[in-house]
C-alpha positions as CSV (number, residue, x, y, z in Angstrom):
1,X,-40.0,-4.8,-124.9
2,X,-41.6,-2.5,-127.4
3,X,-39.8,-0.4,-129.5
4,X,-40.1,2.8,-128.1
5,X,-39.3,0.9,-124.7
6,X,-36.0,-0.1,-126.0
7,X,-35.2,3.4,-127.2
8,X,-35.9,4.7,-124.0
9,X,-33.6,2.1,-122.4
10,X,-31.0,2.3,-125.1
11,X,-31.1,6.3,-123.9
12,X,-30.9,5.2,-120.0
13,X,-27.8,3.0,-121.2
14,X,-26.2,6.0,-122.9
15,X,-26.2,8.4,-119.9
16,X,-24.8,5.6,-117.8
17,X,-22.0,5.8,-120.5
18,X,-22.0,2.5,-121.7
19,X,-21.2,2.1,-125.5
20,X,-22.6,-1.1,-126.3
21,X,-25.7,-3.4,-126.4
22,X,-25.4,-7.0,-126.7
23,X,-28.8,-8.2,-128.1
24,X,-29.8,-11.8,-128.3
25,X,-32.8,-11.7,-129.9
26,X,-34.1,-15.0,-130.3
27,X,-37.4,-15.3,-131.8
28,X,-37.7,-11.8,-132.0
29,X,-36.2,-11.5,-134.6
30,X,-37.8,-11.5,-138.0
31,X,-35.8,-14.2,-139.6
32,X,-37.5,-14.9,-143.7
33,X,-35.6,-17.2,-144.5
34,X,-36.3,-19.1,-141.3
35,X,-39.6,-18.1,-140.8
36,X,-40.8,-20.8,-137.9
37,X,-38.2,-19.2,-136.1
38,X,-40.0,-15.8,-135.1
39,X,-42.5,-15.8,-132.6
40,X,-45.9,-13.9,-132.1
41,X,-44.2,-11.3,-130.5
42,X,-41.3,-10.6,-133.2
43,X,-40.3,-7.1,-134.5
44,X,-40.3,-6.5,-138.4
45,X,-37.1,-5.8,-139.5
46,X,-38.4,-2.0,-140.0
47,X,-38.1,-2.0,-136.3
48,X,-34.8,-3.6,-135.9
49,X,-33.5,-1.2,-138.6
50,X,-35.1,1.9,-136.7
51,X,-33.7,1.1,-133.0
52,X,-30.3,0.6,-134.8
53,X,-30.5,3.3,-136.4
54,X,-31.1,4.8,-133.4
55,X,-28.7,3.5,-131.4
56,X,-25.7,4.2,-133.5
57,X,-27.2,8.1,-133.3
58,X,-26.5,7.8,-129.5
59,X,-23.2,6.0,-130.0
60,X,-24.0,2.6,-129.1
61,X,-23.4,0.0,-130.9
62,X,-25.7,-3.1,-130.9
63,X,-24.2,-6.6,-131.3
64,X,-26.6,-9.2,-132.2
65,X,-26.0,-12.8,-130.1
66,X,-27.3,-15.8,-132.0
67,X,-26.9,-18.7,-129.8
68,X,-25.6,-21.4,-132.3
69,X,-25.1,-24.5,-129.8
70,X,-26.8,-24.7,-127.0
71,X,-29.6,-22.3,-125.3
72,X,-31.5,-23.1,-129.0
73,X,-35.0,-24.3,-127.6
74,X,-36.6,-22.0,-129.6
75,X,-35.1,-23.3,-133.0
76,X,-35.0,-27.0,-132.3
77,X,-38.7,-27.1,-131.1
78,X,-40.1,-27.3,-134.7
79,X,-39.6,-30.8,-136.5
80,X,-38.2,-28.8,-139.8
81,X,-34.6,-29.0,-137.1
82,X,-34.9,-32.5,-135.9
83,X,-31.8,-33.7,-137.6
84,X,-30.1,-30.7,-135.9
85,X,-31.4,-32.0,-131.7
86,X,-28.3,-33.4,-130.0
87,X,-31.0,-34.8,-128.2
88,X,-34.6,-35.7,-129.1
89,X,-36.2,-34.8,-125.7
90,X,-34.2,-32.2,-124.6
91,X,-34.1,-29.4,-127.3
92,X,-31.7,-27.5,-126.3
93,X,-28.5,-28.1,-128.0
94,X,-27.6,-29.2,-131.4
95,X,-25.5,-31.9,-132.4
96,X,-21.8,-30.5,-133.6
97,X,-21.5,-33.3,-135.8
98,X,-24.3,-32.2,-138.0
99,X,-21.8,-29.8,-139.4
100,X,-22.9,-29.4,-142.9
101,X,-27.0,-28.9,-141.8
102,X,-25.5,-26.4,-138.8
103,X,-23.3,-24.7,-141.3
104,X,-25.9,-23.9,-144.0
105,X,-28.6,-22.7,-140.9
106,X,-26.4,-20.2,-139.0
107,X,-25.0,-18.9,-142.1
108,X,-28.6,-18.2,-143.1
109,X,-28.9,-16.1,-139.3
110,X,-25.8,-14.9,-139.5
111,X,-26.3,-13.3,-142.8
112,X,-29.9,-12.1,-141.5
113,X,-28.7,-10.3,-138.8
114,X,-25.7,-8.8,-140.7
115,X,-28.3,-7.3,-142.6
116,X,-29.8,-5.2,-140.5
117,X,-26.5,-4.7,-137.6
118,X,-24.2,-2.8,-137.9
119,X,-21.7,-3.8,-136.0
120,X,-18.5,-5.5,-136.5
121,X,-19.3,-8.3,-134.3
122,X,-21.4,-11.2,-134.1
123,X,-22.1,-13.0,-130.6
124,X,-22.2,-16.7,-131.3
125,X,-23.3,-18.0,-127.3
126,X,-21.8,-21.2,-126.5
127,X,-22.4,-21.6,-123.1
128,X,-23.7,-24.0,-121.5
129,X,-23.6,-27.0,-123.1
130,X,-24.8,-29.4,-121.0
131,X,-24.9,-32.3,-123.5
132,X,-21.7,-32.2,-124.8
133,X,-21.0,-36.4,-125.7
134,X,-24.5,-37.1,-125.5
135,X,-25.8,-39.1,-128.7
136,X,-23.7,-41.9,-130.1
137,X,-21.6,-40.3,-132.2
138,X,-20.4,-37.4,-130.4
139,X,-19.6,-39.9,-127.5
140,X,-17.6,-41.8,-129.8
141,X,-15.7,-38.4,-130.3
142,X,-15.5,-37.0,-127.1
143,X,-13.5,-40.6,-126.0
144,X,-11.5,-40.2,-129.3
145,X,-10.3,-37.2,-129.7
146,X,-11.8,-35.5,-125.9
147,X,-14.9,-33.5,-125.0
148,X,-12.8,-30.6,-125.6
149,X,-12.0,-31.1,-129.2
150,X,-15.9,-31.9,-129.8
151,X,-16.5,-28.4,-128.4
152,X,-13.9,-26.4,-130.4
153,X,-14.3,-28.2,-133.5
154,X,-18.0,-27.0,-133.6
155,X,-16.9,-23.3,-132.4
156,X,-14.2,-23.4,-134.8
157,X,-16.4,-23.8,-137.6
158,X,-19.0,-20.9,-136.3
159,X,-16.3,-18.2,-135.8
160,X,-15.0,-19.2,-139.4
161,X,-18.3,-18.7,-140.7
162,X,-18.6,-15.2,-138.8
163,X,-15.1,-14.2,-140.2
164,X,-16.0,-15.1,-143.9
165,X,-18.6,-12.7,-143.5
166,X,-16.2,-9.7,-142.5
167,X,-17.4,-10.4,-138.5
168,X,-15.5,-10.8,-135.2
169,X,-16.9,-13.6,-133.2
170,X,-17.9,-13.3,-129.9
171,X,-18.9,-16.2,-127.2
172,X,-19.2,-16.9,-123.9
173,X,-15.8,-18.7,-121.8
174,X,-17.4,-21.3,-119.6
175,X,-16.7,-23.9,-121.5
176,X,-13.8,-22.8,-122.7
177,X,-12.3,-22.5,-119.3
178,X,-13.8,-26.0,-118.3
179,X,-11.9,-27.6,-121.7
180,X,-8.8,-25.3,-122.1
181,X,-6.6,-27.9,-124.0
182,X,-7.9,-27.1,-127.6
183,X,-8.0,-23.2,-127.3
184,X,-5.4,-22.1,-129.6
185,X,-7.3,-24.0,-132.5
186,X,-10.0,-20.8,-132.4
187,X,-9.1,-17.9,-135.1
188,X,-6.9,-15.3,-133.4
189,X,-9.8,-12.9,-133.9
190,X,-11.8,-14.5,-131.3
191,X,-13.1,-12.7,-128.7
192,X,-13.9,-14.6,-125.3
193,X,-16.5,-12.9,-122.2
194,X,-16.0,-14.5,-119.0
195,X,-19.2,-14.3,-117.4
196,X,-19.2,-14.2,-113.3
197,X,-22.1,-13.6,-111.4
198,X,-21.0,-13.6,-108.1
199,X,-19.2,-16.9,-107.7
200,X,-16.0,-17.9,-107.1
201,X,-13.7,-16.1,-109.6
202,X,-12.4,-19.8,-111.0
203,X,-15.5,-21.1,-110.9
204,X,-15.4,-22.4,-114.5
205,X,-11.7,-23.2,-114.6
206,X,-8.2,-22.2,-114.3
207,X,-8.7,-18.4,-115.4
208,X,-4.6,-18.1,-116.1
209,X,-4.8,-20.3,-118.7
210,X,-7.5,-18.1,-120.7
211,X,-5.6,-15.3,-119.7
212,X,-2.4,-17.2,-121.5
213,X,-4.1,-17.7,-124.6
214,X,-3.6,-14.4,-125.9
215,X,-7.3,-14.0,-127.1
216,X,-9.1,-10.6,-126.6
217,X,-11.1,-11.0,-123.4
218,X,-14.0,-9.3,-121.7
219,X,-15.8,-9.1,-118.6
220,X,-19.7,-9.7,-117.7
221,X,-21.5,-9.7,-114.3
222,X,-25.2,-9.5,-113.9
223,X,-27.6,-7.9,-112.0
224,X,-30.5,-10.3,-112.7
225,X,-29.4,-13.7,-112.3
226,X,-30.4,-17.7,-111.0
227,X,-31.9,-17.7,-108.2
228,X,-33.7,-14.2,-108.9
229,X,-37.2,-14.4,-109.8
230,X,-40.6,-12.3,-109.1
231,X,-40.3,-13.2,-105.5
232,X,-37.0,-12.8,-104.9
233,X,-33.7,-10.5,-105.8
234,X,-30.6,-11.0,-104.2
235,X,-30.0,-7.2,-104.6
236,X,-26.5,-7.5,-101.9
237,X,-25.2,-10.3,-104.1
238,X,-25.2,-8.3,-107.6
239,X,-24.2,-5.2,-106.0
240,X,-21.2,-7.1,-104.7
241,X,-20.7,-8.7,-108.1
242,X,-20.2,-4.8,-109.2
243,X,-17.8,-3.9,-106.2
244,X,-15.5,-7.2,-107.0
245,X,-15.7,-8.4,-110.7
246,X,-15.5,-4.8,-112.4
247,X,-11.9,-3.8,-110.7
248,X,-11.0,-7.6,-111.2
249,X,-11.4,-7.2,-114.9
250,X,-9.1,-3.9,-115.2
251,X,-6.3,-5.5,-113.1
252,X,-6.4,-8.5,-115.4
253,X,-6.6,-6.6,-118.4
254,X,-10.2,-7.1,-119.8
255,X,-10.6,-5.2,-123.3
256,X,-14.1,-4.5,-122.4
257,X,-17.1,-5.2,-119.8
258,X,-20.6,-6.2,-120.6
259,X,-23.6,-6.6,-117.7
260,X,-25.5,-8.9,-118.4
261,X,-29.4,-9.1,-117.3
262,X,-31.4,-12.2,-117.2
263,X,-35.5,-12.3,-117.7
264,X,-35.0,-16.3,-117.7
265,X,-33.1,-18.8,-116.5
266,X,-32.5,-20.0,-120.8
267,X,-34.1,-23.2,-119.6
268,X,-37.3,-24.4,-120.9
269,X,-40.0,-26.9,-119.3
270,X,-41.8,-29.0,-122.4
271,X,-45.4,-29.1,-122.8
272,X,-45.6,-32.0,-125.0
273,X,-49.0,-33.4,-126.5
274,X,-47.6,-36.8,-126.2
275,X,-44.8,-38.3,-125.5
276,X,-43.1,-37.5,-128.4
277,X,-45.0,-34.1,-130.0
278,X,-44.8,-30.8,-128.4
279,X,-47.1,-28.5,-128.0
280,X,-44.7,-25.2,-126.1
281,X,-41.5,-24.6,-124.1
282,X,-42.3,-23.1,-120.7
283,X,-39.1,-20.8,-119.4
284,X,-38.3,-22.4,-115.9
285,X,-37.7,-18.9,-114.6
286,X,-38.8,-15.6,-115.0
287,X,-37.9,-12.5,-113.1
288,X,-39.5,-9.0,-112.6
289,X,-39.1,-6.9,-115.4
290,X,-35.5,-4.3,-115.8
291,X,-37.4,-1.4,-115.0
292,X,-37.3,-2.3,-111.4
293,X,-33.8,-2.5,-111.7
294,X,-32.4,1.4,-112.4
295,X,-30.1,1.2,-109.0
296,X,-28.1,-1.3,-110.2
297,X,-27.4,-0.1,-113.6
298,X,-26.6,3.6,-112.2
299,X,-24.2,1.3,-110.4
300,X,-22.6,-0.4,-112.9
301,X,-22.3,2.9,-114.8
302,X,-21.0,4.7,-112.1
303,X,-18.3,1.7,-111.5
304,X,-16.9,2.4,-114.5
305,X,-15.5,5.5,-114.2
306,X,-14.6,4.5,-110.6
307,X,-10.4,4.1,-110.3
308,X,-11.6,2.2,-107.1
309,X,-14.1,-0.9,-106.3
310,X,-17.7,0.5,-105.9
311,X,-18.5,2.0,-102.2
312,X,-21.8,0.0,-102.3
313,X,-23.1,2.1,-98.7
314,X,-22.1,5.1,-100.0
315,X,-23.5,4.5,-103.6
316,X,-26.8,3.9,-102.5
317,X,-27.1,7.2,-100.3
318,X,-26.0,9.0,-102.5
319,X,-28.4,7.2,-105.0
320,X,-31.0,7.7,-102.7
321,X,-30.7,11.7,-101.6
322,X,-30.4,12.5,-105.3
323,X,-33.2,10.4,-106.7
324,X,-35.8,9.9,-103.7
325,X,-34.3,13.2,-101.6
326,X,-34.2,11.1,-98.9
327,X,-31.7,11.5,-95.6
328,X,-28.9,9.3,-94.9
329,X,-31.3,7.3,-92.0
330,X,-33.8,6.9,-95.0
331,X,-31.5,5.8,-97.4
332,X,-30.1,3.0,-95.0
333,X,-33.7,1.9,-94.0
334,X,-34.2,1.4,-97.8
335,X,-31.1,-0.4,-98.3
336,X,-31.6,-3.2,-95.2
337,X,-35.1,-3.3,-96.6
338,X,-34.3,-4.1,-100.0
339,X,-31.4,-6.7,-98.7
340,X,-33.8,-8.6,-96.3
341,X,-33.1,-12.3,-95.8
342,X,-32.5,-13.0,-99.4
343,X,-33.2,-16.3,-99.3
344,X,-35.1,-18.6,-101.4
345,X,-37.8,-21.4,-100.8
346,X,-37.4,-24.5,-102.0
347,X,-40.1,-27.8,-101.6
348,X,-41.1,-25.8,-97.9
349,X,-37.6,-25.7,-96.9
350,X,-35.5,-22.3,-96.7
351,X,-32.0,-22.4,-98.6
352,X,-30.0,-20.6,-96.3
353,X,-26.6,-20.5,-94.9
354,X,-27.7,-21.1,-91.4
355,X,-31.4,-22.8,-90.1
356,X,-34.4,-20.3,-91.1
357,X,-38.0,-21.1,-91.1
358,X,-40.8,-20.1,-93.2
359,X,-42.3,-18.2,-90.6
360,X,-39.0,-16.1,-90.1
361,X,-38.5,-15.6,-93.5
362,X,-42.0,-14.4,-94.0
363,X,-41.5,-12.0,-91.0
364,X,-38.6,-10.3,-92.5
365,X,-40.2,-9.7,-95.5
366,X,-43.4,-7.9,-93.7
367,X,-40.7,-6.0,-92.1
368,X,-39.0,-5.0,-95.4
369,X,-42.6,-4.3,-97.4
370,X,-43.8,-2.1,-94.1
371,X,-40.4,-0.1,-94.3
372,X,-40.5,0.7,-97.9
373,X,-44.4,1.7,-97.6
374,X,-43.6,4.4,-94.8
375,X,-41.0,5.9,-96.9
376,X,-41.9,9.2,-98.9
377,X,-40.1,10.1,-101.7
378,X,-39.7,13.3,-102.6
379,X,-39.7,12.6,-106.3
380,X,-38.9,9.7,-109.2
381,X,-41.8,8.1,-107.1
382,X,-42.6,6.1,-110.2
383,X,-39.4,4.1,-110.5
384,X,-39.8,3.8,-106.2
385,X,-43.1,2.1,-107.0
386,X,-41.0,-0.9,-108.5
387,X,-39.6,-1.4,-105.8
388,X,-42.4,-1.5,-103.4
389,X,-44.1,-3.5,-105.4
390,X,-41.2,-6.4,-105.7
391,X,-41.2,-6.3,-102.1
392,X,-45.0,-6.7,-102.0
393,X,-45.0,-9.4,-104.4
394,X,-42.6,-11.7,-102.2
395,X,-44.6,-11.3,-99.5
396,X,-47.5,-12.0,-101.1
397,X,-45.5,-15.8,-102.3
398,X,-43.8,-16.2,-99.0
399,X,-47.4,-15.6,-97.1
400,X,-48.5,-18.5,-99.8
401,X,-45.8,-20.3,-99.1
402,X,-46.4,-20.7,-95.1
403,X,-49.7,-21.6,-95.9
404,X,-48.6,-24.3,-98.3
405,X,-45.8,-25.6,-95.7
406,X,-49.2,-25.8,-93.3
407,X,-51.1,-27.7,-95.7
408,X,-48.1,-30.6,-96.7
409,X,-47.6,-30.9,-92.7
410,X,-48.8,-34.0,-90.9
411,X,-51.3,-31.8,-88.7
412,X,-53.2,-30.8,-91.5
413,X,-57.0,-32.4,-92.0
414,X,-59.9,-32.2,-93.6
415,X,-61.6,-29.9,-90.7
416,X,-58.5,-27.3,-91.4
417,X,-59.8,-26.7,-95.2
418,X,-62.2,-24.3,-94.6
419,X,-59.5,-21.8,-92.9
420,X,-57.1,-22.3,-95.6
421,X,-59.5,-21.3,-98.4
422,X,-60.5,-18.1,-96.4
423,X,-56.9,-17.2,-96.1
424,X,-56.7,-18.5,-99.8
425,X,-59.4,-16.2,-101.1
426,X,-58.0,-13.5,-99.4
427,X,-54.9,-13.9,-101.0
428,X,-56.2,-14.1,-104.2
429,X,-58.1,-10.5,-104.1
430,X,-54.6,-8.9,-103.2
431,X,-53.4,-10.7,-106.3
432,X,-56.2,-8.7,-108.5
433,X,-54.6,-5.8,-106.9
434,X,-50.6,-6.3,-107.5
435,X,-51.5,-7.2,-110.9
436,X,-53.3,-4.3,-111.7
437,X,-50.5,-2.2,-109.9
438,X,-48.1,-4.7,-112.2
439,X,-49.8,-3.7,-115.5
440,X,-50.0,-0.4,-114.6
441,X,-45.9,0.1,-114.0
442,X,-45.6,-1.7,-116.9
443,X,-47.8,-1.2,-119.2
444,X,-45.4,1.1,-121.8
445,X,-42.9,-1.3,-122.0
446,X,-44.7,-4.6,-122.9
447,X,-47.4,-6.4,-125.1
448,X,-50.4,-6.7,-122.7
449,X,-50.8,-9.9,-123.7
450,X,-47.3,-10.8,-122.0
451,X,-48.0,-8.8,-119.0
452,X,-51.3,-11.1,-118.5
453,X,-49.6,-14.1,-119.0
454,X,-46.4,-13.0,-116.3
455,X,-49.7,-12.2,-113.6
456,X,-51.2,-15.3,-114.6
457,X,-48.2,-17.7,-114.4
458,X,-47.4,-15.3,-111.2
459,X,-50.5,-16.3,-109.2
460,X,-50.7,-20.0,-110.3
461,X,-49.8,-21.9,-107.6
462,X,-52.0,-20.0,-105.5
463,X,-55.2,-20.3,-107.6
464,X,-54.4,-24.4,-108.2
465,X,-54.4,-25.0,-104.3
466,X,-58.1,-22.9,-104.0
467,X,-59.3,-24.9,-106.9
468,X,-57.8,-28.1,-105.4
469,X,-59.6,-27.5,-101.9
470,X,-62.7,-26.2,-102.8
471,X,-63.4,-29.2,-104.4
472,X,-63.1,-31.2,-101.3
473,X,-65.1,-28.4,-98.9
């Protein structure tokens, strides 16, 4: 986002009445000391000082997260951290047993982003890691001493660091739920978030024993999560996620409750130049950006101050007459609409609970893009827009999709080409046109240069089978 667009959200956040804003930065920030670190797109440290500043004005106070384990693609891509990779291919994690390198380099962050927070807490990450005991040495350790001692050790050392720098740590509790047994080693001071987005509540582990520990715990849903992407949101299953995890954190005694919102999945794709250089990281995922998202985080704010779980029906009419001044019919008409067979597609096959085709799929999303085109709002027709679009957008990939489930089919030949690149061709001008209606939605919030890039990584797949086809014709 740009600046002014996360003033303008940090002002959305505060009339919801939420206190706090978790950042995690990653190479946006304007690390000097580390200066392969910040990317093309990184604020100065002028701007991190100003929305700070601002934010503190409105009473909300920004932690910085600074993934120290895993999630650290972004860092480990550049030789200067080799010695740090827990893996040499896979970039995403770095070795615990690198302690003294680790130390001296998060110190270094740590100390950066001290110096521009304010906050009495610094969000270290730790979730996620997938490689736990994968080079030599930690696999020696992890059938020593256990897996879970090779995890806290390594967090140990990173909330100690925090601490000696007048800072609460913060991280995430998945893998602290998965390897409870070495716990109490942490500094009393730590602060866990169990993160549940909609799963089963022990999903990670055995939740009593976290709850045991005696450690300050929060909570943290999401209302942009795996699978979401630009042609899909499971809007039913974070609205849920609201109605059930929120009250489940107060009965269990949660100090405090963060919603979390994810633009990526956090995993990367390599582009390499050769086996063994690399050129970029690709994120795997990417979903449409929070703007189109203002239901859910009136939600989450209005769940707060709710004694009872969240009346999702009843929410969204209300939602609905106040913003769009739509009737109660209307409002339900948007909500099956936006709700519509949330499934995704996966190698031509529909992941659903129950047999679906293509063709059904693709039908119900007509159906919902129809419904939210006939409906008028009265006013806020700009964040309605958003919504339209989303909806527009998956059927423009699910309309793809059919077509590519034609083309991988047995009956499809040489003499079925020229069809396919009409229908192609025709999909591709309605691209030109939800792009420009993408940019223009967008547009304040965003580097145009990014915005490009989402419509051009958007429209791929599409463009490569033309290309591929019109070759043969």
């Amino acid at each position: 986002m740009t600046v002014s667009a996360l003033k303008d959200f940090a002002l959305q956040l505060k009339r919801y009445g939420i206190n706090t804003l978790i950042m995690e930065w990653e190479g946006t920030y304007p690390f000097d000391k580390n200066p392969l670190i910040p990317n093309r797109y990184a604020y100065s440290k002028r701007d991190i000082e100003s929305f700070i500043k601002y934010c503190n004005g409105l009473g909300i106070d920004v932690i910085p997260l600074q993934q120290s384990f895993g999630h650290v693609e972004y860092i480990l891509r550049h030789y200067k951290y080799k010695p740090l990779r827990e893996d040499e291919k896979d970039y995403s994690q770095v070795c615990p047993l690198q302690e003294d390198i680790d130390k001296a380099l998060f110190t270094d962050l740590y100390r950066e982003l001290i110096s521009t927070h304010t906050s009495k807490y610094i969000h270290i990450g730790g979730d996620e890691t997938y490689l736990l005991g994968h080079c030599p040495r930690c696999s020696q350790k992890a059938k020593t001493e256990g897996t879970s001692r090779l995890y806290i050790d390594y967090i140990k050392m990173l909330c100690e660091i925090v601490i000696s720098l007048g800072k609460r740590p913060i991280l995430w509790a998945d893998i602290a739920l998965k390897y409870p047994e070495a716990i109490k080693l942490l500094p009393k001071e730590t602060i866990f978030i169990d993160w549940n987005y909609g799963w089963d509540f022990n999903r990670f582990g055995d939740h009593q024993k976290l709850m045991e520990s005696g450690y300050e715990i929060w909570g943290s849903p999401a209302l942009r999560s795996h699978p979401d992407n630009y042609f899909l949101t499971q809007w039913e299953k974070h609205f849920k996620n609201i109605q059930d995890f929120i009250p489940a954190a107060r009965r269990l005694g949660y100090r405090g409750i963060v919603m979390t919102s994810w633009s990526t999945s956090g995993q990367y794709s390599t582009v390499h130049e050769s086996t063994t250089d690399i050129i970029d990281l690709y994120a795997i995922r990417h979903v449409y950006p929070i703007f189109g998202f203002n239901i859910l985080l009136a939600a989450y704010g209005a769940s707060l101050q709710l004694p009872e779980p969240l009346n999702i029906e009843k929410y969204i009419e209300q939602y609905c007459a106040e913003k769009f001044g739509f009737s109660k019919n209307q409002s339900a008409r948007f909500w099956n609409a936006l709700k519509s067979a949330p499934y995704e597609v996966n190698q031509g096959t529909v992941v659903a609970p129950f047999s679906l085709s293509v063709a059904a799929l693709l039908d119900s999303a007509k159906a919902a893009s129809k419904t939210l085109a006939d409906l008028q709002p009265g006013r806020n027709k700009i964040e309605f827009e958003h919504y339209r679009l989303m909806a527009e957008i998956r059927l423009q990939y699910l309309s793809y999709e059919s077509l590519e489930e034609f083309v991988n089919s047995a009956g499809f030949t040489k003499s079925d080409i020229p069809e396919v690149l009409s229908t192609l061709e025709s999909l591709l001008r309605n691209s030109k046109k939800l792009n420009n209606r993408f940019l223009a939605l967008n547009k304040s919030y965003f580097h145009p240069e990014e915005l490009n890039k989402e419509n051009e990584l958007r429209n791929s797949k599409i463009k490569l089978l033309y290309q591929r086809l019109a070759r043969i014709n």
